[in-house]
C-alpha positions as CSV (number, residue, x, y, z in Angstrom):
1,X,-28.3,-39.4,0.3
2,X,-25.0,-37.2,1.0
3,X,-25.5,-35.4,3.9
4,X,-23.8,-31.3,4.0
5,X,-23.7,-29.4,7.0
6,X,-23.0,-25.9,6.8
7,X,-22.2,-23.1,9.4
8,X,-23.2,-19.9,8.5
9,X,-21.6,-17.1,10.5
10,X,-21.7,-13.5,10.1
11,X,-19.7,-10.6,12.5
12,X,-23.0,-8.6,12.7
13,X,-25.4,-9.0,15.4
14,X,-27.1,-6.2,17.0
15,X,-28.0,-7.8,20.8
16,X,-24.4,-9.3,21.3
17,X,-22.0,-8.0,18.7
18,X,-19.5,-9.9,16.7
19,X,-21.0,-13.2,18.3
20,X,-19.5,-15.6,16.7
21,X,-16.0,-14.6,17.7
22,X,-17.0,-14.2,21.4
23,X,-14.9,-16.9,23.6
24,X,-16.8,-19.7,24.9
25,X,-14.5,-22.0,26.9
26,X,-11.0,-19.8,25.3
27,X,-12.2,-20.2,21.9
28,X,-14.6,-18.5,19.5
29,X,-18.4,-19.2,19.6
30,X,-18.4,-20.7,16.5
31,X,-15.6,-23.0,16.9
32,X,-17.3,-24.6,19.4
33,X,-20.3,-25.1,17.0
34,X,-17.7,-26.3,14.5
35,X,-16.3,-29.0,17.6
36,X,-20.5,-30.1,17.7
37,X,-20.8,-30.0,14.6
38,X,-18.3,-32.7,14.3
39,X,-20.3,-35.1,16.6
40,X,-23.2,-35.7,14.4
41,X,-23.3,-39.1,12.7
42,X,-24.2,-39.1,8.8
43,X,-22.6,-35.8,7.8
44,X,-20.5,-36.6,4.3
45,X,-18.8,-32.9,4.4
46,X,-18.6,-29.8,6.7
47,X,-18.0,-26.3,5.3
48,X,-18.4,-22.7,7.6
49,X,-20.1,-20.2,5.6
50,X,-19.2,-16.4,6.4
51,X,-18.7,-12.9,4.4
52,X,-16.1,-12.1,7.2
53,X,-12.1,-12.7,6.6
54,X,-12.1,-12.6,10.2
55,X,-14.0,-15.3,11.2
56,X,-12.5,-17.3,8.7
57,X,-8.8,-16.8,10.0
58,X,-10.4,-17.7,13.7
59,X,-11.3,-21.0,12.8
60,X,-8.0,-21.6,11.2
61,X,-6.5,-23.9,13.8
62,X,-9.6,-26.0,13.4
63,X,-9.1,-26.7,10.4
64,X,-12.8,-26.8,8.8
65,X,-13.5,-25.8,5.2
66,X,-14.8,-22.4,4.6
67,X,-16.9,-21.0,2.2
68,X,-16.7,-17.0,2.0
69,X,-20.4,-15.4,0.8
70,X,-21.7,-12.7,-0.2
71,X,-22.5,-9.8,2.3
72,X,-25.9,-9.6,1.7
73,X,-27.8,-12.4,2.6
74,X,-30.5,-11.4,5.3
75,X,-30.5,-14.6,6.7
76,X,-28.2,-17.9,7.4
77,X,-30.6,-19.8,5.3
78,X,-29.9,-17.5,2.5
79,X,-26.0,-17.8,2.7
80,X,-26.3,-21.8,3.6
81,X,-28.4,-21.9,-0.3
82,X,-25.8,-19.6,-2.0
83,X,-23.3,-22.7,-0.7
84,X,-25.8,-25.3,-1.9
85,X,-26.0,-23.4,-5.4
86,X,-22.2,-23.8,-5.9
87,X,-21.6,-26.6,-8.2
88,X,-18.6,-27.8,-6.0
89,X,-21.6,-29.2,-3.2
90,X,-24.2,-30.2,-6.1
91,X,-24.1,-33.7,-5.0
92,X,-25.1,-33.3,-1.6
93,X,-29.0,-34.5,-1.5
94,X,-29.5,-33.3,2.2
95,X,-28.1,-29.8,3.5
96,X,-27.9,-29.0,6.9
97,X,-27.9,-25.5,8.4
98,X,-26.8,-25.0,11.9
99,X,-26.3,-21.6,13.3
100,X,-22.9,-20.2,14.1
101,X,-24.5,-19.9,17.7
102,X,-25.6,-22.6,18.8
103,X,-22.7,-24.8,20.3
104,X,-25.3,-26.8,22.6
105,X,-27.5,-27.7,20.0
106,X,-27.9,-31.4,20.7
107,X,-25.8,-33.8,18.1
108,X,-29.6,-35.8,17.9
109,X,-31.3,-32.9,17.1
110,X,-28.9,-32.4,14.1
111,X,-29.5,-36.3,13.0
112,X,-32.8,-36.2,14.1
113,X,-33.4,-33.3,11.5
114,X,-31.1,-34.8,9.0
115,X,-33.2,-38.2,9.1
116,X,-36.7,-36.6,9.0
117,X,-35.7,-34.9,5.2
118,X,-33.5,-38.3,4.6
119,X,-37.6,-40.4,4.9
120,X,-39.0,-38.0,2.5
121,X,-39.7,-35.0,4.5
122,X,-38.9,-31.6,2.5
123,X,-37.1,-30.1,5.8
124,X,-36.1,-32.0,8.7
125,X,-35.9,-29.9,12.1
126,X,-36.5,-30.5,16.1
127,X,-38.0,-30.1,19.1
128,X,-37.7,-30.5,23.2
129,X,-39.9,-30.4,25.4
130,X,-41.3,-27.1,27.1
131,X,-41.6,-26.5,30.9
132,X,-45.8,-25.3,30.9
133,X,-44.9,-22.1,32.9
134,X,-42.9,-21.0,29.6
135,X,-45.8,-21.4,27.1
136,X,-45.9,-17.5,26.6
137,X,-42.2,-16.8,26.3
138,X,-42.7,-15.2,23.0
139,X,-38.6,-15.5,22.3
140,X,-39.0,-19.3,22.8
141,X,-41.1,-20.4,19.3
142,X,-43.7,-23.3,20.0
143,X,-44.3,-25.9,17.2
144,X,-47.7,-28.6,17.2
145,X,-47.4,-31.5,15.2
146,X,-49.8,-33.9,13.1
147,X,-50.0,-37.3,14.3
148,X,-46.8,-38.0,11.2
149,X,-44.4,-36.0,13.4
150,X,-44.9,-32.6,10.7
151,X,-44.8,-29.4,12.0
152,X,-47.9,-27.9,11.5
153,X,-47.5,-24.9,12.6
154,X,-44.6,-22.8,14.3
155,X,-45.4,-19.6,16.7
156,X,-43.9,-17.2,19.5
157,X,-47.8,-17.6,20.5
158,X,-48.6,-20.4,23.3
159,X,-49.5,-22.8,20.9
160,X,-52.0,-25.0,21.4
161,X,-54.1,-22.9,23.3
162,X,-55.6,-24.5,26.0
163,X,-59.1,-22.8,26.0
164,X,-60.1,-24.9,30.0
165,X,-58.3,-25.5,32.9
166,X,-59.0,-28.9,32.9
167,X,-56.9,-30.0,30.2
168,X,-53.7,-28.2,30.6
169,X,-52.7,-31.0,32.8
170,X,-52.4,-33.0,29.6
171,X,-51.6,-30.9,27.2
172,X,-48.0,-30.8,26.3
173,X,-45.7,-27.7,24.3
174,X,-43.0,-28.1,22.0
175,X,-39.8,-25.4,21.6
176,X,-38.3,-25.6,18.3
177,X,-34.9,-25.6,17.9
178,X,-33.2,-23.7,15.2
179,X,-31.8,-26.7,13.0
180,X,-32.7,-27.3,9.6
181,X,-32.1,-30.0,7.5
182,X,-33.2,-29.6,3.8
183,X,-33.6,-31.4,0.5
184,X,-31.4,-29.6,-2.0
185,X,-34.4,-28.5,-3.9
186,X,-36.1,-27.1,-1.4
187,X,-33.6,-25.4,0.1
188,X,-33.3,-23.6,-3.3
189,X,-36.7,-23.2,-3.3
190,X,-38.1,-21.8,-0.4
191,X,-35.1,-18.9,-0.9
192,X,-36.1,-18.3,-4.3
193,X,-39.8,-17.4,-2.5
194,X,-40.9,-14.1,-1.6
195,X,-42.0,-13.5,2.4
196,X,-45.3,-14.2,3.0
197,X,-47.6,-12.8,5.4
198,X,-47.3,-15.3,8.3
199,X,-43.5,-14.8,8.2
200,X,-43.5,-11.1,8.4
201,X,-46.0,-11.2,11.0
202,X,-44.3,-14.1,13.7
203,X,-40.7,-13.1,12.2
204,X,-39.9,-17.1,11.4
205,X,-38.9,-17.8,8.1
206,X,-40.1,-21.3,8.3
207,X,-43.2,-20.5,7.9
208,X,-42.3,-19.5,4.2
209,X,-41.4,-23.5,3.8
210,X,-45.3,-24.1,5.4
211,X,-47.1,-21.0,2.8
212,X,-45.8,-22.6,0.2
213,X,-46.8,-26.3,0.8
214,X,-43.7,-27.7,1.9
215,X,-43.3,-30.6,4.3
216,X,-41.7,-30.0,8.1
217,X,-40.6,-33.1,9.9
218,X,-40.0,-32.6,13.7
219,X,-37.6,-34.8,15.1
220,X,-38.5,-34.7,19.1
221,X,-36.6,-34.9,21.7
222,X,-36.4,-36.3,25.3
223,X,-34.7,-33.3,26.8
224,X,-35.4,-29.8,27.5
225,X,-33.8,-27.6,25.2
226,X,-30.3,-25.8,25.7
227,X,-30.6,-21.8,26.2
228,X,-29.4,-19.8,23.6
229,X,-26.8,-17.1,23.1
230,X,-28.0,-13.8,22.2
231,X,-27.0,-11.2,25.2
232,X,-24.0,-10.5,27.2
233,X,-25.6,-12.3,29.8
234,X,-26.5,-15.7,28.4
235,X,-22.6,-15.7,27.3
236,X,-22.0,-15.8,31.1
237,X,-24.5,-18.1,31.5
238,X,-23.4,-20.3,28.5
239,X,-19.3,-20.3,30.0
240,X,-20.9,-21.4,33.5
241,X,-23.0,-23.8,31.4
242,X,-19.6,-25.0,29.4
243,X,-17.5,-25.1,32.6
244,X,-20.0,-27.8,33.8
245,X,-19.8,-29.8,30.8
246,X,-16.0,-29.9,30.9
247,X,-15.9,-31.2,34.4
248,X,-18.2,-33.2,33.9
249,X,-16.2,-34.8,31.0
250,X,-13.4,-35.6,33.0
């Protein structure tokens, strides 16, 4: 099953603007998820997705292939599907969105999503572990799983609720990380859907995929997950975090 990752990127973004091109290490933020993107094994092709000429002629040196999209898509699902619609990519069985934020997402959360659709799963995604004490973060969205390893329900709610004191102790929480990989078909399926109520109401579009019946395969990890990058802040935090990572490299 040929396996297509795309990076959708847009300029836009109202907490941290034109994120993507932000330096992380001397380079643009989404170069550095281009540079990860590049570490996960099974992926047949690579393409960034983005409406922006800009972006585009930032990743230039690295030489990826980009896609330019339309302007309108409301979400990086929606311009990852208008790539997946192109008959140039028709081939590809399995398509992979990772955000154009997210250069610590973990190369085995990327497989790990990819080989959950790959066994028959209609989307493949992950999740780490969560530190108790962060149950109620309502940024950080909590997934429980059936005893398959599907998701059966996602939620900025501490879920599962722990109704007595005597079982948190073993009770364990899930974060979800935002990687998806889909079947072709669902991929063009779940876009082609309207929002449903759950959606609207937890603002996660992946609980579209659940409304309408379609499988979720969490792939779950050993490690807690990385912090994202959505404030001036957790850029500084992130080029500490990057700084590490180099040294540590050496």
């Amino acid at each position: 099953m040929p396996v297509l990752l795309v990076v959708p990127a847009r300029v836009g973004s109202t907490r941290l603007p034109r994120k993507p091109l932000q330096l992380l290490g001397g380079a643009p933020l989404v170069a550095r998820v281009i540079e990860r993107a590049r570490t996960v094994r099974g992926v047949d092709r690579l393409v960034l997705a983005t409406d922006s000429e800009e972006i585009a002629e930032a990743v230039d040196p690295w030489e990826v292939e980009v896609v330019m999209t339309s302007a309108d898509h409301e979400s990086g699902t929606d311009r990852v599907a208008e790539v997946a619609r192109h008959p140039v990519y028709s081939a590809y069985d399995i398509v992979v969105n990772l955000q154009g934020d997210e250069p610590f997402m973990p190369a085995d959360a990327v497989a790990g999503a990819i080989r959950k659709a790959q066994e028959g799963d209609d989307i493949g995604t992950a999740a780490a572990p969560l530190n108790p004490d962060l149950r109620h973060e309502a940024a950080l969205v909590k997934v429980v799983c059936d005893a398959n390893g599907r998701g059966l329900y996602f939620s900025r709610a501490a879920i599962p609720h722990v109704r007595d004191a005597a079982d948190l102790a073993g009770t364990r929480w899930w974060q979800h990380l935002g990687v998806y990989a889909y079947r072709r078909e669902a991929l063009l399926r779940v876009t082609a859907l309207p929002t449903c109520m759950l959606e609207r109401a937890e603002r996660l579009e992946q609980l579209r995929a659940l409304d309408a019946g379609l499988t979720i395969g969490v792939a779950l990890l050993d490690n807690p997950a990385p912090a994202g990058i959505d404030t001036p802040d957790d850029l500084a935090a992130a080029e500490v975090r990057w700084r590490e990572l180099t040294e540590d490299s050496r």
